[in-house]
C-alpha positions in Angstrom: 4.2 -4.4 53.5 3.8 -3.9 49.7 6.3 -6.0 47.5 6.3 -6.1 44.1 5.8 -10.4 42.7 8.7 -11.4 40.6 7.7 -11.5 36.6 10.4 -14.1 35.4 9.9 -13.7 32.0 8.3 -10.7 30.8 6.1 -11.3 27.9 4.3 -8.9 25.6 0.8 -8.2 27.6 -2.0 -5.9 26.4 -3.6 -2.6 26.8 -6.5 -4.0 28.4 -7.4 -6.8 30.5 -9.5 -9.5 28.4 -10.3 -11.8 30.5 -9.2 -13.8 33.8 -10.4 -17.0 35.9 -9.2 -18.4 39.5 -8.7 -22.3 37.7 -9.6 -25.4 39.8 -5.9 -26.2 40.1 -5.4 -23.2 42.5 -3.8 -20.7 40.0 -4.8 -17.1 38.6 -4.7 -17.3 34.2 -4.9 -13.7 32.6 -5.8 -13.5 29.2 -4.4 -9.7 27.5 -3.8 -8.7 24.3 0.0 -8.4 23.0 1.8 -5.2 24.1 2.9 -4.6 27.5 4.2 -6.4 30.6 1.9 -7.2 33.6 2.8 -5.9 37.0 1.7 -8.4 40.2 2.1 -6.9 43.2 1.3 -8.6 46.9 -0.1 -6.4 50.5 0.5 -8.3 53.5 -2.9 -8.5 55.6 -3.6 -7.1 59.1 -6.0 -4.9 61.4 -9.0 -7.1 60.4 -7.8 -7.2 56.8 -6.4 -10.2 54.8 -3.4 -10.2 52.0 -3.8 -9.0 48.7 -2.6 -9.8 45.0 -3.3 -7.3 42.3 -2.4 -7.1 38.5 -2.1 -3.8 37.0 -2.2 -3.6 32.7 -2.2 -0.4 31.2 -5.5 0.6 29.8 -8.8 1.7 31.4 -11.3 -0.8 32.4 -14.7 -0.1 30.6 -16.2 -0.2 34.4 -15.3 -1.0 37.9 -17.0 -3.7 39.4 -16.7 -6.5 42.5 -17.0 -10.4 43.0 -17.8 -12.0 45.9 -15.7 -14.4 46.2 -15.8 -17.8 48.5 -13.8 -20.1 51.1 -10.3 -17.9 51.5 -11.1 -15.3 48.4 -13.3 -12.8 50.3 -13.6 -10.7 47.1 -12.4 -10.0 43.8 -12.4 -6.4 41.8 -11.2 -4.9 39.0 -10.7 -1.5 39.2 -9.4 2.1 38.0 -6.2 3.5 40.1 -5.3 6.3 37.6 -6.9 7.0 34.0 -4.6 4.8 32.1 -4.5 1.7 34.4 -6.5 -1.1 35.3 -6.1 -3.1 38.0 -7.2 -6.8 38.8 -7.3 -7.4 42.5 -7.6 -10.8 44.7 -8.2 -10.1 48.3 -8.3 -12.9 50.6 -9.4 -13.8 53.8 -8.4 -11.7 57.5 -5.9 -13.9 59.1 -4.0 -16.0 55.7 -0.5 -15.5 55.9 0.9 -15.9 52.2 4.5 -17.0 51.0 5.3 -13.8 48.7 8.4 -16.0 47.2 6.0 -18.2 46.1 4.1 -16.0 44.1 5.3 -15.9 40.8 3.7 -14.1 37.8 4.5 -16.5 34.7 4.0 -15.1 30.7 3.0 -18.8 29.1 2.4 -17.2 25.7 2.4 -14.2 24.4 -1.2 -13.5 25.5 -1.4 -15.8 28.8 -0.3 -15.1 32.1 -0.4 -17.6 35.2 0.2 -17.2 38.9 0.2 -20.3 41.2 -1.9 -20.8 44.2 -0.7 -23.7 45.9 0.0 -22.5 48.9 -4.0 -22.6 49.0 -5.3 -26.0 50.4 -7.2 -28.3 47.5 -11.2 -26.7 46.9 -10.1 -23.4 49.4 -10.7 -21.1 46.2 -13.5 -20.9 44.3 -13.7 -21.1 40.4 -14.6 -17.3 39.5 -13.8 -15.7 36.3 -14.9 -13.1 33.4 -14.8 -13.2 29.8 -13.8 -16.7 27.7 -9.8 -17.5 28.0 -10.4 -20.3 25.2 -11.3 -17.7 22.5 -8.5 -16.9 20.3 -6.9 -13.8 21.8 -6.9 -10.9 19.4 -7.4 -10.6 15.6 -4.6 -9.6 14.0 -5.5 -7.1 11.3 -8.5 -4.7 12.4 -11.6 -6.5 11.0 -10.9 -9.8 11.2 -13.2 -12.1 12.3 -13.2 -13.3 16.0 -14.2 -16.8 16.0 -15.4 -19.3 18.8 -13.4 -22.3 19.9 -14.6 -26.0 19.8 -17.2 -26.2 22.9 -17.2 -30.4 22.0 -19.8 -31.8 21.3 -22.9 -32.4 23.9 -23.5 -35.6 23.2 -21.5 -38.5 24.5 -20.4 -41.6 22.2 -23.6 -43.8 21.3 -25.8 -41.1 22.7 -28.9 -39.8 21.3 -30.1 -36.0 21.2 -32.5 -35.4 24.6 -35.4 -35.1 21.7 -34.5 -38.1 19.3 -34.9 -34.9 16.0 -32.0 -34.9 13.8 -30.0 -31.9 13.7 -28.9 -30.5 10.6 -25.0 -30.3 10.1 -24.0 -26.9 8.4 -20.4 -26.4 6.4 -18.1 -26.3 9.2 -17.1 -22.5 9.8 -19.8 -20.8 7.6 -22.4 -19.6 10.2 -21.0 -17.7 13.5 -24.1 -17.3 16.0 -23.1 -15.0 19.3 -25.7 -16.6 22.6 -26.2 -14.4 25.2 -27.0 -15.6 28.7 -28.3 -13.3 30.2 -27.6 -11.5 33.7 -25.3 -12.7 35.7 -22.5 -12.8 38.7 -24.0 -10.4 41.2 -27.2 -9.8 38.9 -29.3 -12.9 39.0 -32.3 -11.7 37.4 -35.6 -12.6 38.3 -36.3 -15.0 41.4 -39.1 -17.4 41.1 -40.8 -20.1 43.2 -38.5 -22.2 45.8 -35.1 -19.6 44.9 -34.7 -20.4 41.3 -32.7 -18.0 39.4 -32.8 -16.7 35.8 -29.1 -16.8 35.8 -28.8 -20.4 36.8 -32.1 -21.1 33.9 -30.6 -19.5 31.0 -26.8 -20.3 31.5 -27.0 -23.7 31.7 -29.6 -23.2 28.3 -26.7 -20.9 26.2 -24.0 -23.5 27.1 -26.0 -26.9 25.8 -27.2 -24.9 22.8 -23.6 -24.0 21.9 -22.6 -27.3 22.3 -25.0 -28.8 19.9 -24.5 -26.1 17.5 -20.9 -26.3 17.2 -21.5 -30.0 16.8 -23.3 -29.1 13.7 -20.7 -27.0 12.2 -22.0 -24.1 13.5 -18.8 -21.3 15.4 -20.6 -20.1 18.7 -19.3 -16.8 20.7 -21.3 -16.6 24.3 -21.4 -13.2 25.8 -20.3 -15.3 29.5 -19.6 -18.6 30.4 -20.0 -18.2 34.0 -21.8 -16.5 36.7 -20.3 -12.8 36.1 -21.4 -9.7 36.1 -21.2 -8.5 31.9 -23.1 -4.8 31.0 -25.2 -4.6 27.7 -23.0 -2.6 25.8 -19.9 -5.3 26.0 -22.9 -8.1 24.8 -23.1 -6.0 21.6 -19.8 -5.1 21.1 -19.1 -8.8 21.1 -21.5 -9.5 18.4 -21.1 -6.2 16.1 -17.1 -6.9 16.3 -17.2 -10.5 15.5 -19.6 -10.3 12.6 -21.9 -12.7 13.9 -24.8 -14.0 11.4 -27.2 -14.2 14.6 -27.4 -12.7 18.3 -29.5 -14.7 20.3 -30.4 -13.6 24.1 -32.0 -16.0 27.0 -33.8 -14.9 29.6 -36.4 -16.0 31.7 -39.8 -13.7 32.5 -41.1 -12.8 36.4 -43.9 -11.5 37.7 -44.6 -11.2 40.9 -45.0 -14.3 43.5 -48.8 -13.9 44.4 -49.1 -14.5 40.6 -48.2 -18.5 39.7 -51.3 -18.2 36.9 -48.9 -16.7 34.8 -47.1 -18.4 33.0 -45.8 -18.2 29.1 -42.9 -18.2 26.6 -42.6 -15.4 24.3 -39.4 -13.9 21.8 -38.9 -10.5 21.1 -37.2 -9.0 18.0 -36.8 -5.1 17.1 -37.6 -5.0 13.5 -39.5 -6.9 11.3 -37.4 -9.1 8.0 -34.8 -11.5 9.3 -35.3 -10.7 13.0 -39.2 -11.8 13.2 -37.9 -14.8 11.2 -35.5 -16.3 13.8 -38.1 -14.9 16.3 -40.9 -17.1 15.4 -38.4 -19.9 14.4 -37.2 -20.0 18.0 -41.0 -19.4 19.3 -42.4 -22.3 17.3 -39.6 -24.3 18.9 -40.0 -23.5 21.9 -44.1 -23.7 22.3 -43.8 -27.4 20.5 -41.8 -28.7 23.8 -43.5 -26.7 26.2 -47.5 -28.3 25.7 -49.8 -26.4 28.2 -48.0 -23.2 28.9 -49.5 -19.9 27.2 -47.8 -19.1 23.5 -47.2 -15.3 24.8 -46.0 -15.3 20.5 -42.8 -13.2 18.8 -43.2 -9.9 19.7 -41.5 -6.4 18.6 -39.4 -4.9 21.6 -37.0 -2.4 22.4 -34.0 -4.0 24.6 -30.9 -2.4 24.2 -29.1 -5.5 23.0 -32.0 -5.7 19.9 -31.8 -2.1 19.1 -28.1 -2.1 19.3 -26.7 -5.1 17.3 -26.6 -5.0 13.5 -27.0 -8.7 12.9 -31.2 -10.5 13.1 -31.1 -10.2 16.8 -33.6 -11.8 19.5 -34.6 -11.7 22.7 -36.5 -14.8 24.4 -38.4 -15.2 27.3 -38.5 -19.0 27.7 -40.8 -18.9 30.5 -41.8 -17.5 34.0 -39.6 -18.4 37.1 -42.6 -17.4 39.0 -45.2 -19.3 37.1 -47.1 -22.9 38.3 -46.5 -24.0 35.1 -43.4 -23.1 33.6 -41.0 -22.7 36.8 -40.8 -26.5 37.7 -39.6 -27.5 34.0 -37.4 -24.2 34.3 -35.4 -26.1 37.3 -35.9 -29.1 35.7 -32.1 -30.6 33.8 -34.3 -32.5 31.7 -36.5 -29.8 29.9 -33.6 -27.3 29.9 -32.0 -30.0 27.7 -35.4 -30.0 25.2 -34.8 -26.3 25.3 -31.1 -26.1 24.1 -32.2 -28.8 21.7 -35.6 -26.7 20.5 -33.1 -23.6 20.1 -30.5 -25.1 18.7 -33.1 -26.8 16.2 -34.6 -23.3 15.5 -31.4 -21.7 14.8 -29.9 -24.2 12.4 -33.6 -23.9 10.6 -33.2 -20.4 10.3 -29.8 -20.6 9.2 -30.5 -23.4 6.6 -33.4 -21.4 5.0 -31.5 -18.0 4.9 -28.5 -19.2 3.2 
């Protein structure tokens, strides 16, 4: 059975789905630009397969894609039903029986929508989304600058920074820096010694150094704030839309496992002027926390995301999962800590000494 999921209050949606998250408080949060209602719709399950909840906006997605989900969400994917549609589904588990009159699709603004899950026992869902739902939601002239929100700072009351350096405060607002974790969701990136991924490395590394820059005045945009699945072209977009002053993107190197010897940090820019300058910034960092691993050195390179943006763009390497050396600090919370710090320290240099 297919029954449309009542939409109390119709709100102005958008054209395109901007971003979404299943919350910790069992619930489904849209985020769309103003425009055009939402449609929720809800399959009962059977023959092997469980119930599902879709949103349809209008708009094409700029890919299709799936999420593996956990504990009752098998799976989640957005996808393409006709050329002018995108859809957002939520399929659960063989065997759940849902409450459709429960399911109510909720406009809480004009660019939020929520659905409750609390038919769903406490920590049966897992926390899954895509893109940021804190960000403000759409400019509203063309060209306007897109600008982060207030991560909080990293450091608690009477704390000191992991490194005991000063950071620089900047004029609150001036500076917009996009970090880009890189990989993602489905796409962990490399896989080094005892399972650590490059995901789970440079993550946690874009989120502290956001949080100590925007602590410094500093407006952060990250390309993700959680394990999903984001193409390249959608990283630059991000960054060319936003007029960013600097795109920064993490990753961390591989080779293969019969090869621990090597080891090294290295940061790549795509031409020389301002982009070797924030490269060799953020490699001089980098190698001054890192004591015994090679200085591999800022290096030209031709990554989409370097070629592509128009701001001083770099990618950096800050070490090998698969490497004697550098994988154990990789996994260590500690030295991820001196990294943000070392980046964050790098970028507010640059930014300081460019302005």
């Amino acid at each position: 059975m297919i029954s449309a999921v009542a939409v109390p209050t119709p709100v102005l949606a958008g054209s395109t789905l901007s971003a979404w998250r299943v919350s910790p408080d069992r619930g489904i949060e849209l985020r769309t630009a103003p425009g055009t209602p939402v449609r929720a719709y809800y399959e009962e399950g059977g023959q092997g397969a469980g119930p599902r909840i879709w949103f349809d906006l209008p708009g094409a997605p700029l890919r299709r894609r799936s999420l593996s989900g956990a504990g009752l969400l098998q799976e989640v994917r957005v996808g393409q039903p006709d050329e002018s549609t995108t859809r957002l589904v939520l399929e659960f588990r063989a065997g759940l029986r849902l409450d459709p009159r429960q399911l109510r699709l909720v406009g809480t603004s004009r660019d939020r929508w929520r659905m409750d899950l609390r038919q769903f026992p406490p920590r049966s869902l897992p926390i899954l989304g895509e893109g940021q739902m804190e960000s403000p939601a759409w400019p509203a002239q063309a060209g306007q600058n897109l600008r982060a929100p207030r991560l909080g700072p990293v450091l608690g009351r009477g704390q000191s920074n992991p490194t005991n350096t000063p950071l620089p405060r900047l004029n609150r607002g001036r500076y917009l820096v996009v970090i880009d974790p890189g990989h993602g969701g489905p796409d962990p990136g490399a896989i080094g010694i005892q399972g650590l991924r490059e995901t789970d490395v440079v993550l946690d590394v874009a989120l502290q150094t956001a949080r100590l820059l925007q602590s410094r005045g500093v407006q952060v945009l990250l390309t993700r704030t959680s394990e999903v699945d984001v193409d390249l072209p959608p990283r630059v977009d991000l960054a060319n839309r936003s007029q960013a002053d600097l795109f920064v993107s993490l990753h961390a190197n591989a080779l293969t496992m019969d090869r621990p010897d090597v080891n090294g940090i290295e940061t790549f820019y795509y031409e020389g002027g301002l982009s070797y300058r924030l490269a060799d910034a953020l490699q001089q960092r980098l190698m001054a926390i890192s004591p015994g691993t090679p200085d591999r050195g800022a290096r030209p390179g031709r990554f989409f995301v370097l070629r592509r943006t128009v701001m001083p763009s770099v990618l950096t390497e800050m070490g090998f999962v698969t490497g004697e050396v550098d994988a154990p600090r990789l996994a260590s919370r500690p030295y991820r800590r001196q990294l943000a710090q070392a980046l964050a320290a790098g970028i507010l240099s640059f930014l300081t000494q460019s302005s």
